[in-house]
N, C-alpha and C positions, 0 to 999 in steps of 0.2 A: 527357267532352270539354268539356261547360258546363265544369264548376272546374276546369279546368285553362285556362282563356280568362281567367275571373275573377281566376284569380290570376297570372299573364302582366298582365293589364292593370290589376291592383293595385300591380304591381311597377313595371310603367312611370310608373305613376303618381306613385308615392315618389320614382321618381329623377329623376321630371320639379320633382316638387318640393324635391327636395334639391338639384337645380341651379338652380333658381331661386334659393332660398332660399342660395346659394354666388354668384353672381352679386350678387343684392343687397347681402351683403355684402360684397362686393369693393367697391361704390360707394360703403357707408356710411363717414363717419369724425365720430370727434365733432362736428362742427360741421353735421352733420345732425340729430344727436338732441335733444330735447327733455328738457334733463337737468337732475335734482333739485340744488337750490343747497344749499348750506351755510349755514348763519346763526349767527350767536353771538344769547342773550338779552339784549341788551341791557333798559335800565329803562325807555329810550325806545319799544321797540318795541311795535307793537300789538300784537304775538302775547303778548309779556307780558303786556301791560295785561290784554288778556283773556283770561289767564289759562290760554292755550291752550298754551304752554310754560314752563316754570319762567326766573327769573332766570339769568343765568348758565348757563344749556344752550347746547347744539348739539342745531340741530335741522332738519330738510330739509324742503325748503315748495319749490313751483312758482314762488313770487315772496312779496314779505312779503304779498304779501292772502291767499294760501293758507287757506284754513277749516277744512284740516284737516293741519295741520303735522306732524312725527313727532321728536321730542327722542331723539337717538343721544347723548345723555349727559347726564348731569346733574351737578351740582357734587355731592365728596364718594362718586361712583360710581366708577366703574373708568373708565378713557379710553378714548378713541373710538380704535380701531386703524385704521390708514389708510396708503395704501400710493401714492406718485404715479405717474400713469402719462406727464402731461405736462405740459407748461407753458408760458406764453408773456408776456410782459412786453407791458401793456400803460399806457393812459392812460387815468385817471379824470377825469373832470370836471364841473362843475355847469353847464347848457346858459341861453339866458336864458330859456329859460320855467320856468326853477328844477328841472328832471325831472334826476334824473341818468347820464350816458353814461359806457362805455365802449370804448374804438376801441382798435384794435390799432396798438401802436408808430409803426408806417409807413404810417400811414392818409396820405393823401394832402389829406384836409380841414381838418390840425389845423393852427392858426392861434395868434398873440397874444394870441385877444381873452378865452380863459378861462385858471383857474390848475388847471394840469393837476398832477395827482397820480400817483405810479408807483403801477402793481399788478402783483400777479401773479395771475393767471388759472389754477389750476390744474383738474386732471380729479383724481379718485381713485376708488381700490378702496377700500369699506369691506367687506372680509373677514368680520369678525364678526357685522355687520348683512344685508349683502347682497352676494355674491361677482358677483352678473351685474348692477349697476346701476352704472353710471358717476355718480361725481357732480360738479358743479363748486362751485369753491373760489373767492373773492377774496378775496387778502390785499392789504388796505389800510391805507393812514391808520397806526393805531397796531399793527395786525396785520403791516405791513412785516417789522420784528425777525425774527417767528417764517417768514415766507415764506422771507425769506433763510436762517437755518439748517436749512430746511430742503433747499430747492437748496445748500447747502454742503456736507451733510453727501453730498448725494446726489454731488456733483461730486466729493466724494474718495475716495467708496467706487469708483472709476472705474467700476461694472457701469451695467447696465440702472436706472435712475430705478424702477421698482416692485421690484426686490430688496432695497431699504431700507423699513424699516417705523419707523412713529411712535406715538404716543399722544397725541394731543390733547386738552387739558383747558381748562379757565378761567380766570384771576385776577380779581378784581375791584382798578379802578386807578378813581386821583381824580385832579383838579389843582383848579385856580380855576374851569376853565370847564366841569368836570362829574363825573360818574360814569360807568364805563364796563366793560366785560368786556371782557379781553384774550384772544386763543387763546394757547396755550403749548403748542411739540410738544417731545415727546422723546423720544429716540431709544432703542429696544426693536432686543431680536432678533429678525431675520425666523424667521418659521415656515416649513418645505419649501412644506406646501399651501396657505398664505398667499401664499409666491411664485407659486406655480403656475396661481393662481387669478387674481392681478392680472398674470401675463404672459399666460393665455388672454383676458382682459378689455382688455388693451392690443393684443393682435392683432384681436378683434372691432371694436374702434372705429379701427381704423388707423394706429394710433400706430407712426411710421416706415414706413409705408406709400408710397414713390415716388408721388406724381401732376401732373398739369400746371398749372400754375399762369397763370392767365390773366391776360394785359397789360390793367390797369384804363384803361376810356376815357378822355379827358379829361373829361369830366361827371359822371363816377362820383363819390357823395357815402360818405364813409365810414359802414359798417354796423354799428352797437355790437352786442354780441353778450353 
């Protein structure tokens, strides 16, 4: 009679936490999670300088001070397979205390007084590396080019935005006013489980998810993110 109580109240236990744990994700969407960025190697970077990622990598860091970064490519290697699950157009810009922001398009703060730059803000599935880590992307500055082909290609294939798959890699570009590494994607065949993988990874984080969108106060200061 004991294990039969034990296991009745092992069971209740599971589905209390399987509902929980179904619940909470119903709340989560990207913009809750604390998610790994994307970086190119730059020569200016300190992750370079010291040595901690190669030139020309991609590599995923918590912020550039990250101490322990992880290079998901290296130049002359195989490309980073990458798969979007979203994306959003926002504004870059440099603040006057020299730190750099970015607000979403319709921020309600943005003003004349700095020179604002387009990006795109995306999320991705890296399939190859990790199938349950969302990661986020900005393409900027001289990365623009490859943002754009990449929502083009996505906007013609008319599916779901993670049914197209990429390959991102590096160039190394100069002009007068420096040295720099470019991302470059191009466009591969989706795999089935590749798909599968980045559409159960876009339903986790909510992507196309319905929810209410709340009327910003007047005093609300816009949130870079």
């Amino acid at each position: 009679m004991s294990t039969n109580t034990e296991i009745i109240t092992t069971n209740q236990s599971q589905s209390l936490a399987e509902l929980a744990a179904a619940e909470l994700a119903a709340e989560v969407t990207s913009e809750d999670l604390a998610l790994p960025r994307l970086y190119v190697g730059q020569p200016g970077s300190e992750q370079v300088q010291a040595d901690r990622v190669p030139l020309g990598s991609l590599y995923l860091a918590v912020d550039k001070d990250d101490p322990e970064p992880i290079a998901v490519y290296e130049q002359g290697g195989p490309g980073l397979l990458i798969h979007m699950l979203a994306m959003k157009k926002v504004w870059c810009f440099t603040d006057e205390g020299g730190s750099f922001r970015v607000v979403a398009e319709n921020s309600p703060g943005l003003t004349a007084d700095y020179d604002y730059q387009r990006g795109y803000q995306m999320i991705l599935c890296l399939p190859t590396f990790d199938r349950e880590l969302p990661v986020s992307a900005l393409f900027k500055s001289t990365a623009i080019p490859t943002g754009k082909k990449i929502i083009t290609a996505i906007t013609k294939s008319k599916a779901a935005p993670w049914e197209s798959a990429f390959e991102l890699t590096t160039v190394p570009r100069s002009n007068q006013k420096g040295r720099w590494h470019m991302p470059v994607a191009t466009t591969v065949k989706p795999v089935a489980k590749n798909v599968k993988a980045a559409a159960a990874l876009a339903e986790l984080i909510g992507v196309g998810r319905p929810k209410e969108v709340a009327k910003p106060e007047p005093d609300d200061e816009p949130i870079p993110y």
